[in-house]
N, C-alpha and C positions, 0 to 999 in steps of 0.2 A: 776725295776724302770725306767731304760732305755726304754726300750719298750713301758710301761707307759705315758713318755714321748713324746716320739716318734708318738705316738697314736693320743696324746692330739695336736702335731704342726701340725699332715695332716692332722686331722682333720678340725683345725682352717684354712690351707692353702685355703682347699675344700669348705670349708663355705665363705671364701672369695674372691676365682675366682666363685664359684654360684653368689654370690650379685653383682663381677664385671660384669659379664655376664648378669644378670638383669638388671642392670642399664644400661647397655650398650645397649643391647634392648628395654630398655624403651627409651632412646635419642634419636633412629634412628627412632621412633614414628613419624608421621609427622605432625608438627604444626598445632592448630587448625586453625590459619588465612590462611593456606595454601589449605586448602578443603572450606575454606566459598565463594562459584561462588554466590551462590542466592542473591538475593533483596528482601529482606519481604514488604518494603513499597514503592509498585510501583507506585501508586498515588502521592509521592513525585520524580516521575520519570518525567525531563523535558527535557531530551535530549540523544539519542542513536544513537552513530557513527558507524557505519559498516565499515572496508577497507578489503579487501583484497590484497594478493601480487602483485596482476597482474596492482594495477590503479584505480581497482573498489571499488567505496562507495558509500556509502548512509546515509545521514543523517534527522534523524528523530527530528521533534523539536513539543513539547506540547506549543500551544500558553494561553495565559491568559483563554481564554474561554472554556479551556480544549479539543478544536479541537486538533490533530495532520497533519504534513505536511510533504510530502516527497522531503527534498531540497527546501525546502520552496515556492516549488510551486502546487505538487498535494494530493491531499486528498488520503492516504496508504488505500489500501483493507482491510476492517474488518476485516475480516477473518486470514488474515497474520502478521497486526497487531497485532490480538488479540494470536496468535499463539506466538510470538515472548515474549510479555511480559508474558505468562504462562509459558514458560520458563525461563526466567528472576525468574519470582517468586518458582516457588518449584525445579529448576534443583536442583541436590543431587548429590552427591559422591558413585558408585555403587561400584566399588574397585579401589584397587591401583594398577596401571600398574608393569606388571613383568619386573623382572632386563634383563630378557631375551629381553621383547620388548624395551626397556627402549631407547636405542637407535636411532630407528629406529622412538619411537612418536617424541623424539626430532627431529629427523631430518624433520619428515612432518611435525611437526608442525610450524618448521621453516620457509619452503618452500609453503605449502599450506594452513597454520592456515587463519583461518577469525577473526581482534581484533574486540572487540566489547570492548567501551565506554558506561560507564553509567553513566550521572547528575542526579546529585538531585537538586533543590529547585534554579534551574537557575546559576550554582554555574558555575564559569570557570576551575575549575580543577574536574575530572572523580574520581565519588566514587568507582569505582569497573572500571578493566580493564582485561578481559583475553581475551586468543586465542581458536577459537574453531577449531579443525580437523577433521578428520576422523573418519567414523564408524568402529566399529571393528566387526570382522571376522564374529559375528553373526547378526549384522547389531543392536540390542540391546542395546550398547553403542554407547558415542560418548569421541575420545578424547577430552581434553581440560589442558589447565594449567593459572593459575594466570600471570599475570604481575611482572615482578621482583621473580620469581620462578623458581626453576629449577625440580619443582617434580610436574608431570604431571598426571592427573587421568583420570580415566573411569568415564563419568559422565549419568546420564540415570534423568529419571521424575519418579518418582516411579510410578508403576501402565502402564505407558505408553511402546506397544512395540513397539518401533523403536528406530532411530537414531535421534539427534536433529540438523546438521549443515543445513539443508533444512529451517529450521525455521531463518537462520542468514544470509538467502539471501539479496546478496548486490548486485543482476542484478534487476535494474530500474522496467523492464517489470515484475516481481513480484507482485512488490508492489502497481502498478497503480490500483485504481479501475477502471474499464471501463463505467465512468459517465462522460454525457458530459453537466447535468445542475443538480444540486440535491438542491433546496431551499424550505424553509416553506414559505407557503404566507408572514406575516409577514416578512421576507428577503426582500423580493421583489420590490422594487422601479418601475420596470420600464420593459416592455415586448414589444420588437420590432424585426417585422418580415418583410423583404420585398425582393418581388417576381421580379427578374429581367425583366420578359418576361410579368407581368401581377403588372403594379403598381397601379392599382384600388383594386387589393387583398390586399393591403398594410395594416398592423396592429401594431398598436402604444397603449399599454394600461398603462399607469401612473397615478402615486399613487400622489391622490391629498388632503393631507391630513387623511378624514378619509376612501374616497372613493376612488375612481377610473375613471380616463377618458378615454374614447376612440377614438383615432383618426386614419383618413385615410389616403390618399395623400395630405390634404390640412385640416388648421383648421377648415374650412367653412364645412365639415362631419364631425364633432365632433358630439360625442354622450353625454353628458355634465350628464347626469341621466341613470346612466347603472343598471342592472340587480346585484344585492351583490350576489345571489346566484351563476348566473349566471360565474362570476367573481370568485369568489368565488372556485367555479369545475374547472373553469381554470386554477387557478393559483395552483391548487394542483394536477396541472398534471405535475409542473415541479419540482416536490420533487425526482423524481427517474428518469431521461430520461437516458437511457446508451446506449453505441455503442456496437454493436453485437460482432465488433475483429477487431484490428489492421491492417491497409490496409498493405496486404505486398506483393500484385504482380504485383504492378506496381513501373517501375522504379523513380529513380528523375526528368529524363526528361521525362517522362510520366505525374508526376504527375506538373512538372512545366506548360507543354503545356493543361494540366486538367486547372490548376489555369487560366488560358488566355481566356479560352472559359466561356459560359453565365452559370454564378452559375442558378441553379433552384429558393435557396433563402438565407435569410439569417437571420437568430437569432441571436440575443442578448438580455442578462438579464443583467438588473443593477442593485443592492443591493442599498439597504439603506445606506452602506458605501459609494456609488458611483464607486465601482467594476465593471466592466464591462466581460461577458463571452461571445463570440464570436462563433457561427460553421457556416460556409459556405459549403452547399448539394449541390452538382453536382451528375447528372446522372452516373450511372455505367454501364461501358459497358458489355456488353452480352459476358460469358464466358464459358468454359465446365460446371462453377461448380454453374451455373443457374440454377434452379428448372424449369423455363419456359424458354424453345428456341423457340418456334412459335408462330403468334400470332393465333388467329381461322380462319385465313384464309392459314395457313400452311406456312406465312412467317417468315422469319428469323429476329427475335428481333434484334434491334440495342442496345437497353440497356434494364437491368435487372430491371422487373418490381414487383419486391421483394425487394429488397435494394438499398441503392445509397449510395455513398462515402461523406464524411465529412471531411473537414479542421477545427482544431483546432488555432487558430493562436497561442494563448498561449501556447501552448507545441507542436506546430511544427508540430503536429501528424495527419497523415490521416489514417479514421478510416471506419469501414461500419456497418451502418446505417441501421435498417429496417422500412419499410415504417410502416408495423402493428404499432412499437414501436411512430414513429414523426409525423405519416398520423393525428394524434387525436390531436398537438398543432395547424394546419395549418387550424383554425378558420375564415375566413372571416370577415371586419369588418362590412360588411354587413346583417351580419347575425342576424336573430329576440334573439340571446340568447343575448345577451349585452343589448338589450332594456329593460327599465323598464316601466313597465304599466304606469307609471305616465310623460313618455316620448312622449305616443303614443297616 
């Protein structure tokens, strides 16, 4: 009967360090709000802050018209863009980091995490905030952890193989697209070009209601009845103008003493808001990495007559330019394409 007993209480003891033990494995489960990084309604997405440890940020803001801006002054790369918020939307939880490495994510994470901020609906407090780190060993994840968390995951895109912190760049040069006029006619107010070395080339085309004027150096060349078509092919040549690459081998005082000499010319577009965008094209001087060094009588080029250098004023930036790409806005306003037959 003893033994009976006895049977019957290890039994019962066994039956409940089992259930202790399960339940205790089920608690160290980890919270479902501790694994949710994704965003499902990115369209409700109107603000993304980038910092890193070092100083470096970038912040992304969606204006009314559903454009985005980088630091509220340049139009971010498609492409990078569009890369950033695809992870935003389906990033997933691939596993959960080992007790072995447990340590060591905290530590980078601490040290080299990038936080990413995420608004919705213009709100001033961040719906979502984690750190992103490192790729691991097989270059297939990436770590990351939540804000206010101390359990850290392996996070991946399902289907995608690589790593995702390249997508959560927070250096400037990224994100710039390399455009230096991108408008639909309709944008357009206002198109002036003028030739330092040659002010009878001078080109002034504004929006005059439903139409367009043309002027020269003086209102007395006004073209008063221009060509719509005509007009028209122009102005839809400044929907994509981009600069070839970032000018980076000339110095500051190089580029100060560029700025003092005779620009070639200089453009600006004005929007309909009354926006104005600025480049000033100086000649580039003839370098190793010139396609032509001679001219056909075997001398030595003084500038490259393949590209020319560009000032940006609004972002500071000098940039190089290729002639194929701008050689097609530098229309004359002399030219019979602005006339319209019932001008002539």
């Amino acid at each position: 009967m003893k033994k009976n007993k006895l049977l019957i209480l290890t039994t019962v003891l066994l039956g409940a360090l089992a259930i202790y033990y399960l339940m205790q494995n089920k608690s160290s489960t980890f919270k479902t709000e501790l694994r949710e990084f994704a965003v499902k309604d990115t369209a409700a997405i109107t603000k993304i802050f980038l910092a890193d440890r070092n100083g470096n940020s970038i912040v992304l803001n969606r204006g009314a018209d559903g454009n985005w801006l980088v630091n509220d002054t340049i139009q971010p790369k498609k492409d990078v863009l569009k890369s950033l918020l695809d992870a935003i939307y389906k990033i997933d939880v691939k596993e959960n980091v080992a007790k072995s490495a447990y340590n060591n994510t905290i530590k980078s994470l601490s040290s080299t995490g990038i936080k990413c901020e995420i608004y919705l609906h213009n709100e001033s407090k961040p719906y979502k905030i984690y750190y992103v780190g490192e790729s691991t060993p097989d270059i297939l994840g990436t770590y990351m952890m939540l804000e206010n968390s101390t359990v850290p995951f392996i996070m991946e895109i399902p289907g995608f193989n690589g790593y995702l912190t390249p997508r959560y760049t927070v250096e400037l040069a990224d994100w710039k697209d390399p455009v230096i006029f991108s408008y639909s006619p309709e944008e357009i107010q206002q198109i002036e070009i003028t030739y330092s070395a040659f002010p009878e080339r001078n080109l002034s085309l504004r929006r005059e209601g439903k139409t367009f004027a043309v002027n020269g150096t003086s209102s007395t060349n006004s073209i008063s009845v221009v060509d719509t078509i005509g007009v028209d092919n122009y102005l839809a040549l400044f929907k994509a103008l981009y600069y070839e690459s970032r000018e980076g081998q000339m110095t500051a005082l190089q580029h100060d003493s560029l700025r003092q000499t005779q620009a070639l010319c200089s453009v600006s577009v004005t929007d309909i808001r009354g926006a104005i965008r600025t480049v000033t094209i100086f000649p580039m001087p003839i370098s190793e990495k010139s396609l032509t060094q001679q001219d056909s009588l075997g001398n030595l080029l003084k500038y490259d007559v393949d590209r020319m250098i560009g000032f940006i004023p609004k972002e500071g930036e000098w940039v190089v330019i290729q002639h194929y790409t701008f050689d097609r806005i530098f229309v004359p306003r002399m030219t019979s394409i602005w006339k319209s037959v019932e001008s002539i």
